[in-house]
mmJSON file of the N, C-alpha and C atoms, coordinates in Angstrom:
{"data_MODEL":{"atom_site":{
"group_PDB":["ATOM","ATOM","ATOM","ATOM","ATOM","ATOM","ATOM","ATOM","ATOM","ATOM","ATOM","ATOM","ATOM","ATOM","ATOM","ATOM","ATOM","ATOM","ATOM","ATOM","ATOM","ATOM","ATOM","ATOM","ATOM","ATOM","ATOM","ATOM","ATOM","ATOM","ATOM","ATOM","ATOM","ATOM","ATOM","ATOM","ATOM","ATOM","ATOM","ATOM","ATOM","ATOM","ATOM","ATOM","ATOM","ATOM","ATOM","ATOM","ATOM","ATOM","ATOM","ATOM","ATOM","ATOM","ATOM","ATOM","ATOM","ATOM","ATOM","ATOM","ATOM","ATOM","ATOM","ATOM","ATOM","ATOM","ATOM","ATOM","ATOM","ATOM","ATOM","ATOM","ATOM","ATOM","ATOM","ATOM","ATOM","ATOM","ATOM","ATOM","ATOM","ATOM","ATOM","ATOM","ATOM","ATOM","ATOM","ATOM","ATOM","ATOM","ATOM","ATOM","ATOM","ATOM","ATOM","ATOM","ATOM","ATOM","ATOM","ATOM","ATOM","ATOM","ATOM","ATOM","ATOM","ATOM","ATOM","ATOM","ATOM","ATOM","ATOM","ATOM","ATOM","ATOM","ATOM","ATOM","ATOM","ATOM","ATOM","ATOM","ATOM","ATOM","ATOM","ATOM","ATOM","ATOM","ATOM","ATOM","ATOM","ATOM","ATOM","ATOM","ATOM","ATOM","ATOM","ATOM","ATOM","ATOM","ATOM","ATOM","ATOM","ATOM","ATOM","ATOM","ATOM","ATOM","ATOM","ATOM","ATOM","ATOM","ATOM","ATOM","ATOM","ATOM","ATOM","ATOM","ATOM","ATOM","ATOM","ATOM","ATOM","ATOM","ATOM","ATOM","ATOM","ATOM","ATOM","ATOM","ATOM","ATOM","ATOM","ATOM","ATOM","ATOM","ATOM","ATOM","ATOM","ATOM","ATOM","ATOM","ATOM","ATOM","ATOM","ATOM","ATOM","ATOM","ATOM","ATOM","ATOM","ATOM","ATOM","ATOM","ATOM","ATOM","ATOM","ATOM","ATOM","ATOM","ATOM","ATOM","ATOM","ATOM","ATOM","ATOM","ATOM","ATOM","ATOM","ATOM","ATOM","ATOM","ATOM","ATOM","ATOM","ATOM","ATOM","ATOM","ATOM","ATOM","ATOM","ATOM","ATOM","ATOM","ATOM","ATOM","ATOM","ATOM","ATOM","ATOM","ATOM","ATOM","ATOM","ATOM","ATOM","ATOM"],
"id":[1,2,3,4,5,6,7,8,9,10,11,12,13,14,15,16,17,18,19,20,21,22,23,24,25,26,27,28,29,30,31,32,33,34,35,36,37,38,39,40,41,42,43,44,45,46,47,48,49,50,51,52,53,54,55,56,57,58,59,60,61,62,63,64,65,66,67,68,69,70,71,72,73,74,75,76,77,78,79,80,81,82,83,84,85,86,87,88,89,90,91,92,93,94,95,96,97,98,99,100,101,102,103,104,105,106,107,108,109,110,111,112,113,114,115,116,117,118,119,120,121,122,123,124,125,126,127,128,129,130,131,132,133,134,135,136,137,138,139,140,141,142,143,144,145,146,147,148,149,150,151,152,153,154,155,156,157,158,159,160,161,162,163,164,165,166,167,168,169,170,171,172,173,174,175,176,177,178,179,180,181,182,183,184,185,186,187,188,189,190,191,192,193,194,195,196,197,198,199,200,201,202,203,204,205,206,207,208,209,210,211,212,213,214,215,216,217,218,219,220,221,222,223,224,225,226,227,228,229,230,231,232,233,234],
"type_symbol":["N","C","C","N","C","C","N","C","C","N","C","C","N","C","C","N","C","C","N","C","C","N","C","C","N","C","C","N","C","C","N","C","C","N","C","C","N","C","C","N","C","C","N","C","C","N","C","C","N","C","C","N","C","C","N","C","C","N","C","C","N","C","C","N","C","C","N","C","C","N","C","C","N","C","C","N","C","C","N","C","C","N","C","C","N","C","C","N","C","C","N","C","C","N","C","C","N","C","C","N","C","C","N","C","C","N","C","C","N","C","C","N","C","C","N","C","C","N","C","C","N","C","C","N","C","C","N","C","C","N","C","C","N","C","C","N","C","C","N","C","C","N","C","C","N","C","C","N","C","C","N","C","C","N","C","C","N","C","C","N","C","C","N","C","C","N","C","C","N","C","C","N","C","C","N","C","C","N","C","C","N","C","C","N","C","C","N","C","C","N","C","C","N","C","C","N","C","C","N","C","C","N","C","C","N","C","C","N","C","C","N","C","C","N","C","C","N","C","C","N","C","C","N","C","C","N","C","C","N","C","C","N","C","C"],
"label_atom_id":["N","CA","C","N","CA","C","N","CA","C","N","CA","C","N","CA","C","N","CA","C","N","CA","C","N","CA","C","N","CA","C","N","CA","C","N","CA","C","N","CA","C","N","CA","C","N","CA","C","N","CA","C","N","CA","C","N","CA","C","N","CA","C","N","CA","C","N","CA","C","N","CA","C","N","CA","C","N","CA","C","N","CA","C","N","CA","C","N","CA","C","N","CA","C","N","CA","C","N","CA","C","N","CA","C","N","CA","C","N","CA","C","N","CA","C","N","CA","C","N","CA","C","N","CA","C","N","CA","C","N","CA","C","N","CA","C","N","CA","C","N","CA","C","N","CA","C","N","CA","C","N","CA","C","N","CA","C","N","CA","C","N","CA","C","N","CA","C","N","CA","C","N","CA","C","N","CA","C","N","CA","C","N","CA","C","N","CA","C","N","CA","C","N","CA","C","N","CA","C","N","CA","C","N","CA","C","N","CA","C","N","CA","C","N","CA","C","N","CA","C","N","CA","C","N","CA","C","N","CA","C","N","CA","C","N","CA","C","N","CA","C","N","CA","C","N","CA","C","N","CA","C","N","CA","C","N","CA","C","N","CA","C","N","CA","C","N","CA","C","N","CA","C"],
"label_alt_id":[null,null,null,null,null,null,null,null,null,null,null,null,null,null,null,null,null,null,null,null,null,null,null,null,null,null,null,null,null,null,null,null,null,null,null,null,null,null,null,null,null,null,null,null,null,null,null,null,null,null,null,null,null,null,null,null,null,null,null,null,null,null,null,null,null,null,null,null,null,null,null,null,null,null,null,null,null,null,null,null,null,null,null,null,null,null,null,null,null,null,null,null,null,null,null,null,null,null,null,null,null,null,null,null,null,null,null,null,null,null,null,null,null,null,null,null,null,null,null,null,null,null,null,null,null,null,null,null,null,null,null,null,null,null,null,null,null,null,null,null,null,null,null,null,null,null,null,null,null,null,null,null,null,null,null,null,null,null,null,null,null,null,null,null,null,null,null,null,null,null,null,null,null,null,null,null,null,null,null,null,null,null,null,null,null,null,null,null,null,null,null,null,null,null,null,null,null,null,null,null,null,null,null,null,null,null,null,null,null,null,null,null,null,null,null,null,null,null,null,null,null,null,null,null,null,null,null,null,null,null,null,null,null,null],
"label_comp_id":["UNK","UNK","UNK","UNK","UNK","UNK","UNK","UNK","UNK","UNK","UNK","UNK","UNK","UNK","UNK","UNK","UNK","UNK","UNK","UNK","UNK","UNK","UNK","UNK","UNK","UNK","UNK","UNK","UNK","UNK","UNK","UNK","UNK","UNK","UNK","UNK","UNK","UNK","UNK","UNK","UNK","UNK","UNK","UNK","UNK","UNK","UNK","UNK","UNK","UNK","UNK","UNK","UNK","UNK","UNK","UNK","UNK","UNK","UNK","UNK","UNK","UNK","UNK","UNK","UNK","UNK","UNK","UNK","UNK","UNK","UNK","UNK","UNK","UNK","UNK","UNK","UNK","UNK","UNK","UNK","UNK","UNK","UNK","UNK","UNK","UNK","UNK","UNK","UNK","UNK","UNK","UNK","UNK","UNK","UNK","UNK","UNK","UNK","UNK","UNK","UNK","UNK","UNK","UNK","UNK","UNK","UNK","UNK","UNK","UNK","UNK","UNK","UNK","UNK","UNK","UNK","UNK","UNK","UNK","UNK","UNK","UNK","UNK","UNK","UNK","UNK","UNK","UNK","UNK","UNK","UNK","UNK","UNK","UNK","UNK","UNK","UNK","UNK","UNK","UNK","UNK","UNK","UNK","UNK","UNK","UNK","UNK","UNK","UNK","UNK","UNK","UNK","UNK","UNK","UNK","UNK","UNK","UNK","UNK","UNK","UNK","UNK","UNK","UNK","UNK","UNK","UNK","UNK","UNK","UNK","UNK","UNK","UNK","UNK","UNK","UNK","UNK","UNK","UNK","UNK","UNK","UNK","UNK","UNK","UNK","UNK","UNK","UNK","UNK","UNK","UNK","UNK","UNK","UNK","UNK","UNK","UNK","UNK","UNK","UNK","UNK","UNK","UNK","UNK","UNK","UNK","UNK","UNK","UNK","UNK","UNK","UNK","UNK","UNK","UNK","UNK","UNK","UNK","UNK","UNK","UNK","UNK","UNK","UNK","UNK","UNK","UNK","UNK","UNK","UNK","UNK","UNK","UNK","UNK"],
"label_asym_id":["A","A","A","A","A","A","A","A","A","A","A","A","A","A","A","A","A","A","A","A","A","A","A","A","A","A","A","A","A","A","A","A","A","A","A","A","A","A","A","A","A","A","A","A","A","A","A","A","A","A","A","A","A","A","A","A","A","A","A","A","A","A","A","A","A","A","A","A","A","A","A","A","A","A","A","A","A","A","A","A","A","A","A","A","A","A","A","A","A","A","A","A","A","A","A","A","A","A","A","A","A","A","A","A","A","A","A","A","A","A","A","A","A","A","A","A","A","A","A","A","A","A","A","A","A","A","A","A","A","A","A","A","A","A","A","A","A","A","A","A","A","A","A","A","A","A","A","A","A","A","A","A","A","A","A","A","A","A","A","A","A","A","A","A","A","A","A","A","A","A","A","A","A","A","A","A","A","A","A","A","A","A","A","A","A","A","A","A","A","A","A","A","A","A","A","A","A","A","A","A","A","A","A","A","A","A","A","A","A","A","A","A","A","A","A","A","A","A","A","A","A","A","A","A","A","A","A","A","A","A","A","A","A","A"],
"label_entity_id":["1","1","1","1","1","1","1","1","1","1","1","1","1","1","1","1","1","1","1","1","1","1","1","1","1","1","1","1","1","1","1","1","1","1","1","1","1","1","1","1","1","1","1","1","1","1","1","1","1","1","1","1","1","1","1","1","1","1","1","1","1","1","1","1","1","1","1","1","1","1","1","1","1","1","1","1","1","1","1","1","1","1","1","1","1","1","1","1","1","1","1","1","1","1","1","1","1","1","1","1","1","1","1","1","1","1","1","1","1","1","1","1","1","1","1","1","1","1","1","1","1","1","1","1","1","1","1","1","1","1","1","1","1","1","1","1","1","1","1","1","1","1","1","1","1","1","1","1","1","1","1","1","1","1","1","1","1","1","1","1","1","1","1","1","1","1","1","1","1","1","1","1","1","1","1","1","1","1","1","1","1","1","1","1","1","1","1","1","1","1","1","1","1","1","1","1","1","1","1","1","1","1","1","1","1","1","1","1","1","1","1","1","1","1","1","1","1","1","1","1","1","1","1","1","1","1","1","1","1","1","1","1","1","1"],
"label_seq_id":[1,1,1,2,2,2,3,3,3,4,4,4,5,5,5,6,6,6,7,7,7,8,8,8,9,9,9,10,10,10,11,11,11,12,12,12,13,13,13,14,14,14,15,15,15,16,16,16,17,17,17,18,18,18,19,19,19,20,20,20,21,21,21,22,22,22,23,23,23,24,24,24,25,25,25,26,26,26,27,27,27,28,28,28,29,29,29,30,30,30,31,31,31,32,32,32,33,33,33,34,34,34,35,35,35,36,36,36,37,37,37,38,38,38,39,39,39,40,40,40,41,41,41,42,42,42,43,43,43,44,44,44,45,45,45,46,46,46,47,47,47,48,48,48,49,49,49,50,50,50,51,51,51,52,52,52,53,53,53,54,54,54,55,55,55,56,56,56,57,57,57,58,58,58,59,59,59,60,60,60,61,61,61,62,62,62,63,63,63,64,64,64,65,65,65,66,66,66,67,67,67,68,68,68,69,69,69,70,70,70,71,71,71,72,72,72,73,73,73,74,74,74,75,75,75,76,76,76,77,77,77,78,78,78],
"pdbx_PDB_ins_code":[null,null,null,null,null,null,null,null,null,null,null,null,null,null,null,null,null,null,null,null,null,null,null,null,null,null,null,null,null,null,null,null,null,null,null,null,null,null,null,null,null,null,null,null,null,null,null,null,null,null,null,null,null,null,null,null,null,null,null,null,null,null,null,null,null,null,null,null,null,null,null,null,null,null,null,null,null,null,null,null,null,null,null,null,null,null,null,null,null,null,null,null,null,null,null,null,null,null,null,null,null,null,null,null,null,null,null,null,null,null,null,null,null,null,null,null,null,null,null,null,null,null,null,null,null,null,null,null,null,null,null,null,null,null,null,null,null,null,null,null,null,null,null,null,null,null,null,null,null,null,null,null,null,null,null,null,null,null,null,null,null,null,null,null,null,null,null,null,null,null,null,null,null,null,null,null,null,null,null,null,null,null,null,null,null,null,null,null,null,null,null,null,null,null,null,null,null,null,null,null,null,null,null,null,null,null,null,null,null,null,null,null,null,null,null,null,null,null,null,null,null,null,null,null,null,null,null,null,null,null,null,null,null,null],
"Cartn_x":[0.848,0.0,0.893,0.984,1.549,0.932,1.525,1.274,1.145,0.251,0.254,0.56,0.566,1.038,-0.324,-1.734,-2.587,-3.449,-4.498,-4.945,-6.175,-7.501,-8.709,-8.988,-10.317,-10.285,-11.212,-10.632,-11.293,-12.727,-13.841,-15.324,-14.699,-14.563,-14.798,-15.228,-15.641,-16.511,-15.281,-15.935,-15.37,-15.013,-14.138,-14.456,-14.36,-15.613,-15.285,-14.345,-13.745,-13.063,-13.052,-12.571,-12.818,-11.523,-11.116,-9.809,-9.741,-8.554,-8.496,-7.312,-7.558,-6.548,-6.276,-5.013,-4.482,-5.058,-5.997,-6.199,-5.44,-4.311,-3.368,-3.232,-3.393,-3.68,-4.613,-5.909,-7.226,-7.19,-6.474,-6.659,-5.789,-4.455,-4.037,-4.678,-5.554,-6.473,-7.276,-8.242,-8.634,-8.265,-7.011,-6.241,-5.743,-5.181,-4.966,-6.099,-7.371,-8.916,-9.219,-9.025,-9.728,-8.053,-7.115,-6.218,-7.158,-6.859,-7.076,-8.277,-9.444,-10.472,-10.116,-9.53,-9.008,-8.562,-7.543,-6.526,-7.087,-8.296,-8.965,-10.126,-10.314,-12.159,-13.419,-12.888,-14.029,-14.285,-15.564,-16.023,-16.0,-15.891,-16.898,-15.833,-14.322,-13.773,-13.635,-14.246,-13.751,-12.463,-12.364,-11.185,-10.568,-12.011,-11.867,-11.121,-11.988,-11.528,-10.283,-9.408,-8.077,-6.798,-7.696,-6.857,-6.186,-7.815,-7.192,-5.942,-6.433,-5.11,-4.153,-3.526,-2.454,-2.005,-2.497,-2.357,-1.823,-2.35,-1.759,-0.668,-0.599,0.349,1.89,1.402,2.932,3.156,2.243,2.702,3.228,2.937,3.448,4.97,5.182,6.728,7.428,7.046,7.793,8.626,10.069,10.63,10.648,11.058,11.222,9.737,8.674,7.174,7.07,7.412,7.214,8.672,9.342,10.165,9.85,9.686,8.778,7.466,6.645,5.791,6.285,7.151,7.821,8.686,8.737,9.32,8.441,7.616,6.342,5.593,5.238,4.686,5.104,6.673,7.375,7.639,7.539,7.927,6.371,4.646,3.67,3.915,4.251,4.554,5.11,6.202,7.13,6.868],
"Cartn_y":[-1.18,0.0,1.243,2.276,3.355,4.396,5.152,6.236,7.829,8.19,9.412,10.544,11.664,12.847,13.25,13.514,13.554,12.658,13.259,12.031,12.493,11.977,12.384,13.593,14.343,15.709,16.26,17.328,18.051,18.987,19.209,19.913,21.252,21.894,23.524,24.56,25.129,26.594,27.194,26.623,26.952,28.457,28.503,30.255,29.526,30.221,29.827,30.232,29.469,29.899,29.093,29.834,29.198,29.506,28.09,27.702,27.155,27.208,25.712,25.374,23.983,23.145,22.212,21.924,21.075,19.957,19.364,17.9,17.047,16.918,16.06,15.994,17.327,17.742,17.165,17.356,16.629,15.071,14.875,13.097,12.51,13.18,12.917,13.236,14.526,14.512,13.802,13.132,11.97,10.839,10.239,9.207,9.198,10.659,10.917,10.304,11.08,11.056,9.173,9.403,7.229,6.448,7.064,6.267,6.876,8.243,8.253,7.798,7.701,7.441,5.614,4.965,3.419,3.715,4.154,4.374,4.733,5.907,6.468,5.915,5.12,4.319,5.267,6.371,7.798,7.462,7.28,6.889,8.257,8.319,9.514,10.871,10.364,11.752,12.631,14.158,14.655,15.1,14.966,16.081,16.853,18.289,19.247,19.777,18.727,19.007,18.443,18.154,17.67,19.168,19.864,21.092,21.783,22.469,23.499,22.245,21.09,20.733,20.549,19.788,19.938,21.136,22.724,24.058,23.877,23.558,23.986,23.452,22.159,21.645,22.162,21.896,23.008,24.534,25.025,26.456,26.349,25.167,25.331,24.496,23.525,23.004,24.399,24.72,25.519,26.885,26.298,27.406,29.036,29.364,30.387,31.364,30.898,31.593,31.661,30.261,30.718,32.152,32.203,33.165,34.353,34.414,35.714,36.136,35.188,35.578,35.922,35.24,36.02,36.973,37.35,38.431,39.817,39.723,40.481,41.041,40.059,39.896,40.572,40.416,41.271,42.644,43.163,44.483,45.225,44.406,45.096,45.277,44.483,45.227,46.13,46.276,47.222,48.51],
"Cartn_z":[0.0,0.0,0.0,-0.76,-0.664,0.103,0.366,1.114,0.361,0.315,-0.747,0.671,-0.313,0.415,0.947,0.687,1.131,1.857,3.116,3.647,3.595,4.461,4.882,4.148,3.552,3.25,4.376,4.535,5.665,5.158,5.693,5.549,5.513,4.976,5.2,4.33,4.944,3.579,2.879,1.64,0.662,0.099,-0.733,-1.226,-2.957,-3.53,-4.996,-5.814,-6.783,-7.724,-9.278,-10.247,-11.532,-11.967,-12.336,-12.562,-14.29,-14.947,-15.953,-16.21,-16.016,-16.012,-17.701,-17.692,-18.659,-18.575,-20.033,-19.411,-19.108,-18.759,-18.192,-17.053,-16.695,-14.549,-14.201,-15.148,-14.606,-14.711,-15.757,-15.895,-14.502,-14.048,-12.9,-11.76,-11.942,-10.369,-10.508,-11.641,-11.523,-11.222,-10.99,-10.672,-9.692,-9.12,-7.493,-7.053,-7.315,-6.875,-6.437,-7.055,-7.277,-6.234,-6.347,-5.565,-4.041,-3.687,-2.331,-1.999,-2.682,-2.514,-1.675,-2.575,-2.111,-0.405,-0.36,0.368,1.765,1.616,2.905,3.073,2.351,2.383,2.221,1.644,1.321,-0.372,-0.391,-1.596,-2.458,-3.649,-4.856,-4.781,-4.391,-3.848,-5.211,-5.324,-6.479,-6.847,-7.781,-7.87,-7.722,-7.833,-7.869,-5.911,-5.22,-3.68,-3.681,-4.614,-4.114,-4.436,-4.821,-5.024,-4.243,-3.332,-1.927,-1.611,-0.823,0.155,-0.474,-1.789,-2.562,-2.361,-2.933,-2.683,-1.461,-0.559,0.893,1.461,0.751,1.47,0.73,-0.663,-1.692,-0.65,-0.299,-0.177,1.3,2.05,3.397,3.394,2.28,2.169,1.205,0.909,-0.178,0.945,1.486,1.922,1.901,0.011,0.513,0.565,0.312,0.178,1.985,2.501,3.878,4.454,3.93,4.444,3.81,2.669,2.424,2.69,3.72,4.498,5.656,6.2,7.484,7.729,6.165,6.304,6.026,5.134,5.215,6.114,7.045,7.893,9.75,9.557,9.817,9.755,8.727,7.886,8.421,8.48,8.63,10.161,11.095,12.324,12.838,12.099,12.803,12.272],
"occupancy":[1.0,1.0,1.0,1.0,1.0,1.0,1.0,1.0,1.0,1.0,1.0,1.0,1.0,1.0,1.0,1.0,1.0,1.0,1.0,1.0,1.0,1.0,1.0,1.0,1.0,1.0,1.0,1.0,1.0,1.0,1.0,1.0,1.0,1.0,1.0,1.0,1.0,1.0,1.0,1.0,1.0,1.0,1.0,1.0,1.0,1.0,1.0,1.0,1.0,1.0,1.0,1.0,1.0,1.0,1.0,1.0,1.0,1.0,1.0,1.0,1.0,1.0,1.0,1.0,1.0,1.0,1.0,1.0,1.0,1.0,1.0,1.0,1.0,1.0,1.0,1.0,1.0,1.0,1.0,1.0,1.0,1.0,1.0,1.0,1.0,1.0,1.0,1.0,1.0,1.0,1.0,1.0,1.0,1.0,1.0,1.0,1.0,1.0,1.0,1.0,1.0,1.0,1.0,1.0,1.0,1.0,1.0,1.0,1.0,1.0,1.0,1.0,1.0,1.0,1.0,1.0,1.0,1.0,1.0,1.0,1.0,1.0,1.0,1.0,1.0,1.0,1.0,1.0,1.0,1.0,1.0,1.0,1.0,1.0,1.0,1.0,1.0,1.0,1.0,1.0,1.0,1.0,1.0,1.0,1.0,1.0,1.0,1.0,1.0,1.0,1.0,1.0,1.0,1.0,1.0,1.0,1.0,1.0,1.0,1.0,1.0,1.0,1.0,1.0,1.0,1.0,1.0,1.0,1.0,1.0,1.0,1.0,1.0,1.0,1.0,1.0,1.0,1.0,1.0,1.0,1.0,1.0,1.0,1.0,1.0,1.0,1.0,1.0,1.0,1.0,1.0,1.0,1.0,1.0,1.0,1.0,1.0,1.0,1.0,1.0,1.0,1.0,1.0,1.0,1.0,1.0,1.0,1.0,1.0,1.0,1.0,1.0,1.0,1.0,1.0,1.0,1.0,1.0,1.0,1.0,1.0,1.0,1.0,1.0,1.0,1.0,1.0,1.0,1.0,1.0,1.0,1.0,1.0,1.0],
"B_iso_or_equiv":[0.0,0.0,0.0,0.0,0.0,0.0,0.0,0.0,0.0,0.0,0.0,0.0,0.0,0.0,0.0,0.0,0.0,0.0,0.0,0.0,0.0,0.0,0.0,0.0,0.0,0.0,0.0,0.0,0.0,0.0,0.0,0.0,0.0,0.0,0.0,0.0,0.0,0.0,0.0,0.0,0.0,0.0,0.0,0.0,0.0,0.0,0.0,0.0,0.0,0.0,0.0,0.0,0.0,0.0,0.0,0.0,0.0,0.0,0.0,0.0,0.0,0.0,0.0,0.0,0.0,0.0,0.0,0.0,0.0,0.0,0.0,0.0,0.0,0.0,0.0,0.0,0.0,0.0,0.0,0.0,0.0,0.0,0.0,0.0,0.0,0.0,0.0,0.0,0.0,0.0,0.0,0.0,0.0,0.0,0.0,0.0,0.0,0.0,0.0,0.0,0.0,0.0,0.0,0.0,0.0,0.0,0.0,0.0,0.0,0.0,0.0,0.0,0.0,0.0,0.0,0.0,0.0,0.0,0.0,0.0,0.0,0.0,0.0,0.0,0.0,0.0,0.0,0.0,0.0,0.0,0.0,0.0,0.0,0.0,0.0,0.0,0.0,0.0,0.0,0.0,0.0,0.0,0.0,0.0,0.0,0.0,0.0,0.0,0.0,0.0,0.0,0.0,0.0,0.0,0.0,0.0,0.0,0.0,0.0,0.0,0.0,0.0,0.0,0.0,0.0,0.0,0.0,0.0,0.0,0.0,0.0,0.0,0.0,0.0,0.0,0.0,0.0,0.0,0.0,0.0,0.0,0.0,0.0,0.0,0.0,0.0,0.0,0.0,0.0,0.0,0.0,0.0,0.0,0.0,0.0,0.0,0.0,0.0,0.0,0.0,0.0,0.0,0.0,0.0,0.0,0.0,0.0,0.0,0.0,0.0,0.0,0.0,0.0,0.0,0.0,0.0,0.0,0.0,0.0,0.0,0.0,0.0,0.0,0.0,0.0,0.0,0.0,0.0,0.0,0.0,0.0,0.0,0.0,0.0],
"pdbx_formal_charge":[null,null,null,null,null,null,null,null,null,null,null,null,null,null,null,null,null,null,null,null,null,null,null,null,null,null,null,null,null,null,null,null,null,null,null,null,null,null,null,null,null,null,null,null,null,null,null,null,null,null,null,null,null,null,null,null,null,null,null,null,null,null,null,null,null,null,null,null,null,null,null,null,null,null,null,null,null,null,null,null,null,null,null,null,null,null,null,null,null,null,null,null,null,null,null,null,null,null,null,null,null,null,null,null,null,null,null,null,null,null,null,null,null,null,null,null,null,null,null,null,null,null,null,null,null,null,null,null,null,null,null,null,null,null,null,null,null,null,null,null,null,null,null,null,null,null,null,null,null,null,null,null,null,null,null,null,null,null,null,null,null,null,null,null,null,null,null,null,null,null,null,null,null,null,null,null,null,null,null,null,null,null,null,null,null,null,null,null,null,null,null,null,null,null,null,null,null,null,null,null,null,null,null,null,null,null,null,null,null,null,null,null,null,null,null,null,null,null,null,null,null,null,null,null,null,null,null,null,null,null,null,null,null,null],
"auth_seq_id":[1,1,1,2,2,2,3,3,3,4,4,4,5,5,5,6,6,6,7,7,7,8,8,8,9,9,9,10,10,10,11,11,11,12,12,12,13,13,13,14,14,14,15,15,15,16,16,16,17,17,17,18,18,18,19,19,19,20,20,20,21,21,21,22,22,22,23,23,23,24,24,24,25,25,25,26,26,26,27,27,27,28,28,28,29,29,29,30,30,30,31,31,31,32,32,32,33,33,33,34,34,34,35,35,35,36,36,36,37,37,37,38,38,38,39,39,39,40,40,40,41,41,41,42,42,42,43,43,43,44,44,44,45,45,45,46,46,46,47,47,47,48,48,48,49,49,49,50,50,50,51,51,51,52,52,52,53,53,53,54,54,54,55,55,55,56,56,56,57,57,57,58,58,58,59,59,59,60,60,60,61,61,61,62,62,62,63,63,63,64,64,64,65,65,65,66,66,66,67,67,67,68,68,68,69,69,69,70,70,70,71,71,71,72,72,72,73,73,73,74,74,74,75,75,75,76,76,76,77,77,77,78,78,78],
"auth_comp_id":["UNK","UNK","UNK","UNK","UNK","UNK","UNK","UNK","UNK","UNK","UNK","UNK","UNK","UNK","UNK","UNK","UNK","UNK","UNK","UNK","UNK","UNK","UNK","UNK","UNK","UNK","UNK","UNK","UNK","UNK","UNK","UNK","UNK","UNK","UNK","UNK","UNK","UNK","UNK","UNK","UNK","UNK","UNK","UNK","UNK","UNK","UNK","UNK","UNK","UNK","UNK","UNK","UNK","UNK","UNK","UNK","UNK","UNK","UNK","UNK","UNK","UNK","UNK","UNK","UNK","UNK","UNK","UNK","UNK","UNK","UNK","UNK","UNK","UNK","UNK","UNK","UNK","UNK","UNK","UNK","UNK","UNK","UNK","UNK","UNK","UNK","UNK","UNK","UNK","UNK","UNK","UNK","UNK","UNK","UNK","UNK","UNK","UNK","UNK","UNK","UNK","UNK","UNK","UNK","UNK","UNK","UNK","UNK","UNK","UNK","UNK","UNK","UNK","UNK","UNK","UNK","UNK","UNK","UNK","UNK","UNK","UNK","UNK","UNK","UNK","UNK","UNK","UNK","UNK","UNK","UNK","UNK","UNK","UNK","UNK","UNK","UNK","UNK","UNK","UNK","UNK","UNK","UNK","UNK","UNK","UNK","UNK","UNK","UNK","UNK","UNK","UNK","UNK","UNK","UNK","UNK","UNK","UNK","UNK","UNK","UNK","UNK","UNK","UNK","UNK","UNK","UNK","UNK","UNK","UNK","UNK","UNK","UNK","UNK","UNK","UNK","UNK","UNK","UNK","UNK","UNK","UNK","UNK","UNK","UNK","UNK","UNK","UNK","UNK","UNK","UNK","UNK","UNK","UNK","UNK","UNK","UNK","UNK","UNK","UNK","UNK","UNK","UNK","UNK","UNK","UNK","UNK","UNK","UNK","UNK","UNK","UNK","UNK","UNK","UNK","UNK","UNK","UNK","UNK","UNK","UNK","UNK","UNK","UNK","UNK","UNK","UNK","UNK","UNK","UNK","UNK","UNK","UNK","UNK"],
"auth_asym_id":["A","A","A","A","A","A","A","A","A","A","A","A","A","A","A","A","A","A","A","A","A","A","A","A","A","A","A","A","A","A","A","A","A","A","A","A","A","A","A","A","A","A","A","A","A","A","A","A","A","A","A","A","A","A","A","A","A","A","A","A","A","A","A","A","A","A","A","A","A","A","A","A","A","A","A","A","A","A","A","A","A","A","A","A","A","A","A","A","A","A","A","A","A","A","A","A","A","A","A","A","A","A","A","A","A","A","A","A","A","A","A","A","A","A","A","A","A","A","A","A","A","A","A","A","A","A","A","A","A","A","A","A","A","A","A","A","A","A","A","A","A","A","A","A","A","A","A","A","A","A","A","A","A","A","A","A","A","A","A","A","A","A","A","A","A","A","A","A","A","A","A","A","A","A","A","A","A","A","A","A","A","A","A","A","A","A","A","A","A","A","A","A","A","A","A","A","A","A","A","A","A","A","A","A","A","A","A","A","A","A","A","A","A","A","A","A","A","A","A","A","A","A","A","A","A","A","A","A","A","A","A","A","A","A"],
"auth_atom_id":["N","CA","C","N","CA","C","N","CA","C","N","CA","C","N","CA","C","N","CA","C","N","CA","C","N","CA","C","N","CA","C","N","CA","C","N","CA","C","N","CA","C","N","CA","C","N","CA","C","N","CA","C","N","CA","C","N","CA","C","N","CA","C","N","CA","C","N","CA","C","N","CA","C","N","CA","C","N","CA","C","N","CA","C","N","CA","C","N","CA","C","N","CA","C","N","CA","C","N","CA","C","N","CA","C","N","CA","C","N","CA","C","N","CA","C","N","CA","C","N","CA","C","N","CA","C","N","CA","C","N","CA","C","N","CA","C","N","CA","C","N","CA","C","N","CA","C","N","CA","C","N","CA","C","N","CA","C","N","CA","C","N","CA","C","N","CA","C","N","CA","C","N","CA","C","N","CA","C","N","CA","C","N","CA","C","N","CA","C","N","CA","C","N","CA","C","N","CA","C","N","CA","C","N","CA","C","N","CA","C","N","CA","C","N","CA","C","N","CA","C","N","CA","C","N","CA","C","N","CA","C","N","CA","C","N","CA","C","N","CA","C","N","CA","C","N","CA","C","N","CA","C","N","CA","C","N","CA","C","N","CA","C","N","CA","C","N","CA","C","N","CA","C"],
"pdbx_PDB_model_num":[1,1,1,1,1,1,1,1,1,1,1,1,1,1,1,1,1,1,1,1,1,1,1,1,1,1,1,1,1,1,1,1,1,1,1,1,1,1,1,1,1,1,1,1,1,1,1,1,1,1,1,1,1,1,1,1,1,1,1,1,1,1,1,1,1,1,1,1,1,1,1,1,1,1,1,1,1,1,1,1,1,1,1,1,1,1,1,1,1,1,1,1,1,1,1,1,1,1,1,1,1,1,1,1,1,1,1,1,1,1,1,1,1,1,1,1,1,1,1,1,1,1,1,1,1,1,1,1,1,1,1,1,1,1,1,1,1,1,1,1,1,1,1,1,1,1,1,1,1,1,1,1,1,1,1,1,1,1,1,1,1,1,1,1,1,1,1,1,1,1,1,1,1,1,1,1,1,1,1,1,1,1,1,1,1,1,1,1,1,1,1,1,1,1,1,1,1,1,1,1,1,1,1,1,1,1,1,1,1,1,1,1,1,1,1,1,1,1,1,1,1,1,1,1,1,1,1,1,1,1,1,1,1,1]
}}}
């Protein structure tokens, strides 16, 4: 059994957005989709909800975005 980078999807209010993707992104979020679906025992998972957390989880490994938030973030305090 492999272990994907995503687990469980979490309920939360959404904010809309309209995106488009390469069909090649989608044929893989369809295939992400149907693996985790196996993997977490959550039936019908869409796609489209595999976005935000992918999104989130890239922007929270991605070093230097977190250091140029802390540095930002910084700069509005002082």
């Amino acid at each position: 059994m492999s272990k994907l980078k995503l687990s469980a999807l979490e309920d939360d209010k959404p904010v809309k957005m309209t995106i488009e993707l390469p069909a090649a992104v989608h044929r893989d979020l369809q295939a992400y989709a149907e693996a985790l679906s196996h993997e977490t025992n959550q039936s019908g998972i869409e796609p489209a909800k595999l976005i935000p957390p992918m999104l989130a989880r890239f922007m929270a490994t991605d070093r230097a975005f977190r250091k140029t938030r802390r540095t930002s973030s910084s700069q509005k305090t002082s």
